[in-house]
N, C-alpha and C positions, 0 to 999 in steps of 0.2 A: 099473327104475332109470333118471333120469334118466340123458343125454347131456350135459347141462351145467349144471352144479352153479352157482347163484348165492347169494354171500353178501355182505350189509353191514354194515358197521360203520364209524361216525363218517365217513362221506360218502363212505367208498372202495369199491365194487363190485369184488367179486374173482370172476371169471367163469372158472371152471374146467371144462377137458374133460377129458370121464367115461368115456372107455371105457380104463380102464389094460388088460386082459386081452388089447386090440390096439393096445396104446403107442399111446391117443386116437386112432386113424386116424380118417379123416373120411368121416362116411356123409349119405346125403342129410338121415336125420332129425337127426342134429348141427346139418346147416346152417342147418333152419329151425328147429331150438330158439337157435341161437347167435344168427342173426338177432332171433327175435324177444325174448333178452334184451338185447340193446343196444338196440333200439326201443325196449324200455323203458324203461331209463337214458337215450335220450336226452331222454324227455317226464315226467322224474322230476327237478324243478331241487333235490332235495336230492343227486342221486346228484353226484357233485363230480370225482371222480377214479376211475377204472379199470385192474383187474390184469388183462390175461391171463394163466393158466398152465395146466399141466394134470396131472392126478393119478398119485402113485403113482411120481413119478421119471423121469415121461416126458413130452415137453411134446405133443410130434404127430409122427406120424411117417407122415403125408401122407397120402393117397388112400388109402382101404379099396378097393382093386381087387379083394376078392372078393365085393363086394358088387356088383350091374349098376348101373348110372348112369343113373337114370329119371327121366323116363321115355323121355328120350332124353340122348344126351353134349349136344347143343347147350344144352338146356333145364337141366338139369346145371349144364352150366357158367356158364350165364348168372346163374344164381340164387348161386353160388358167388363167381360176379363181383360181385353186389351184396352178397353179405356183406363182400368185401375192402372195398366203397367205402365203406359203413355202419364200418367200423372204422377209413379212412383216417380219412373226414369226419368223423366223429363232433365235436362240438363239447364235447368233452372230453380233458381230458389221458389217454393211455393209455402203459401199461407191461406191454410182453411180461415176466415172468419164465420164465426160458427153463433147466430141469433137463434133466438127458438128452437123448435126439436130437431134435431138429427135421428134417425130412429132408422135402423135395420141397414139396405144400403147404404143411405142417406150418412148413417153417424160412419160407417166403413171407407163410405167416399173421403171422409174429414182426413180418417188416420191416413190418408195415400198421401197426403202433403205432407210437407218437411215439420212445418209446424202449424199449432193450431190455437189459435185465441177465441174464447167465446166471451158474449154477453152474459151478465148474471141469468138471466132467463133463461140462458142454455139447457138443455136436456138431452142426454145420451140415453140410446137404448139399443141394446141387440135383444131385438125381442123376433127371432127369428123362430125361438122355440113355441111362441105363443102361437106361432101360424102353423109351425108343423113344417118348417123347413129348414134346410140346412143351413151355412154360413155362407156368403159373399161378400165381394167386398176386396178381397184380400185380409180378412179378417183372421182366420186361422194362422196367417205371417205374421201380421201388425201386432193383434194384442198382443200373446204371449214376450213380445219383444218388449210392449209398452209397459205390462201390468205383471209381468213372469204368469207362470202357465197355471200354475192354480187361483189366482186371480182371474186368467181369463177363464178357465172352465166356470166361476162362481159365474160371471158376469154371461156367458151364452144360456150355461144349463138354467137361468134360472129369469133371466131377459130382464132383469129389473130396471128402471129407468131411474139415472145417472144424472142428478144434478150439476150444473158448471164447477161449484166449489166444491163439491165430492172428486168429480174429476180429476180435474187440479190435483187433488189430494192425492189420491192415486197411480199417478203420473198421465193420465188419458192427454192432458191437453198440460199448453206451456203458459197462459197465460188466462185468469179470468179480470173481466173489467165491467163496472158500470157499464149498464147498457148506452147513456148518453156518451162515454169516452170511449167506446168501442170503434167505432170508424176511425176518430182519430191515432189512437193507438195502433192500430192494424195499417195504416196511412203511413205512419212514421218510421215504422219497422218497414215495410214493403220500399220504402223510396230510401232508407239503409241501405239493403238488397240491391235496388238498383243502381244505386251508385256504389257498391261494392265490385269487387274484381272477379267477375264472372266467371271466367275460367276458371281457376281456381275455386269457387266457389263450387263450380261444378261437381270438381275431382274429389274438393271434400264429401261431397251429396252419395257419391258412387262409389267413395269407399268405406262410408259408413253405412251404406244399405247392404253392401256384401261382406260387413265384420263378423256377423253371425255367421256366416258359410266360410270361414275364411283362415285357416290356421295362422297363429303370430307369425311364424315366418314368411309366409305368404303376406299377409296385410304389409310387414316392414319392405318386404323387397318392391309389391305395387306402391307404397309410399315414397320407396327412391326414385321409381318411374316416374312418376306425378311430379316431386318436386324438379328431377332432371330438364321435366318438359316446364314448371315453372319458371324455375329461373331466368328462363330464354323470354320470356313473354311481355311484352309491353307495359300490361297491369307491375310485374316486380318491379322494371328498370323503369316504371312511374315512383314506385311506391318509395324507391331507394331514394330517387331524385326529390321527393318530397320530405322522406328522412334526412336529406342534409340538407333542405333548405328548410326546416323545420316548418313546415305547413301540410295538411290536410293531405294525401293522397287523391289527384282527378282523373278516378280511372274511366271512366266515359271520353276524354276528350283524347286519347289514344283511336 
């Protein structure tokens, strides 16, 4: 049995991890089947938009530590580290759907997408300190961006587990829903995404993951780049043409 399940339909890729019997822990072979279905989707211009979640009522619930970490922790993690970056960077819109725990990787895998909706039964936890190890994930990026930095120090030094509507609260995640409207909801937004103007879409994704590194002057002048290379593009002179004929933008049939 696969490690991770991929389905599409109507340009949304929904990429699910597979091992419910260990609430999806992550093993090395996950990594590089997960890797290499986004490499996929990224070199697939019909895949449009992307779901993570994961099977069974449980999204990840971190590191399989009984599995060894081969073929060494460095090498491990290094490969782990390029999965988080293949899903920061990824030049498509992505959506954690986020059921049951997320906990240690698991909840860090979540913040790598753009946005994140969970079920009321959600659970965040960086409980990295409880094991006596460090942070991954890309967590030492993420939170402090999500929750500013002394929020995130409360939330590692102290590993507590983060209810959905705490979250929420917090700013961790952008949307909490009944567990029964949860698929729908994440459904609706994800097939948005798809039928949104992808490129552009993109440029917004890449210039607001590099605002934090990025002095204003720099963000305004890559913002002239971006739109210079907008204007020219099929999605605008769609969207124009649908602003005078006053109907809907169809940026898919470009």
């Amino acid at each position: 049995m696969a490690d991770v399940l991929v389905d599409r339909a109507d340009a949304v890729v929904t990429i699910t991890l597979n091992r419910p019997h260990r609430r999806n822990a992550i093993t090395g072979s996950l990594v590089e089947e997960l890797i290499r279905a986004l490499e996929d989707v990224a070199r697939t211009p019909d895949d449009r938009a992307i779901v993570l979640t994961g099977a069974e009522g449980s999204f990840c619930s971190g590191m399989d530590l009984s599995e060894p970490l081969l073929p060494d922790v460095l090498t491990f993690m290094n490969r782990v580290g390029q999965l988080c970056t293949l899903l920061h960077d990824i030049p498509r819109p992505t959506i954690a759907k986020v059921a049951g725990p997320a906990m240690g990787f698991g909840c860090n895998l979540a913040f790598c997408c753009d946005l994140v909706v969970a079920g009321e039964d959600a659970v965040f936890g960086e409980i990295f300190a409880q094991r006596g190890i460090a942070l991954d994930g890309g967590a030492s990026w993420s939170l402090p961006r999500l929750v500013g930095i002394a929020k995130a120090k409360e939330l590692v030094f102290f590993g507590e587990q983060v209810p959905a509507v705490e979250a929420e609260r917090i700013g961790l995640v952008n949307r909490v829903l009944p567990n029964a409207e949860l698929d729908a909801f994440v459904a609706q937004w994800a097939q948005r995404l798809a039928d949104g103007p992808t490129l552009a879409l993109s440029m917004m994704k890449s210039a607001l993951n590099a605002s934090f590194e990025t002095a204003f002057r720099r963000a305004v002048d890559a913002e002239a780049l971006n739109q210079t290379v907008a204007f020219g593009t099929a999605e605008a002179k769609e969207a124009g043409r649908a602003f005078r004929e006053r109907r809907p933008p169809r940026f898919r049939d470009g």
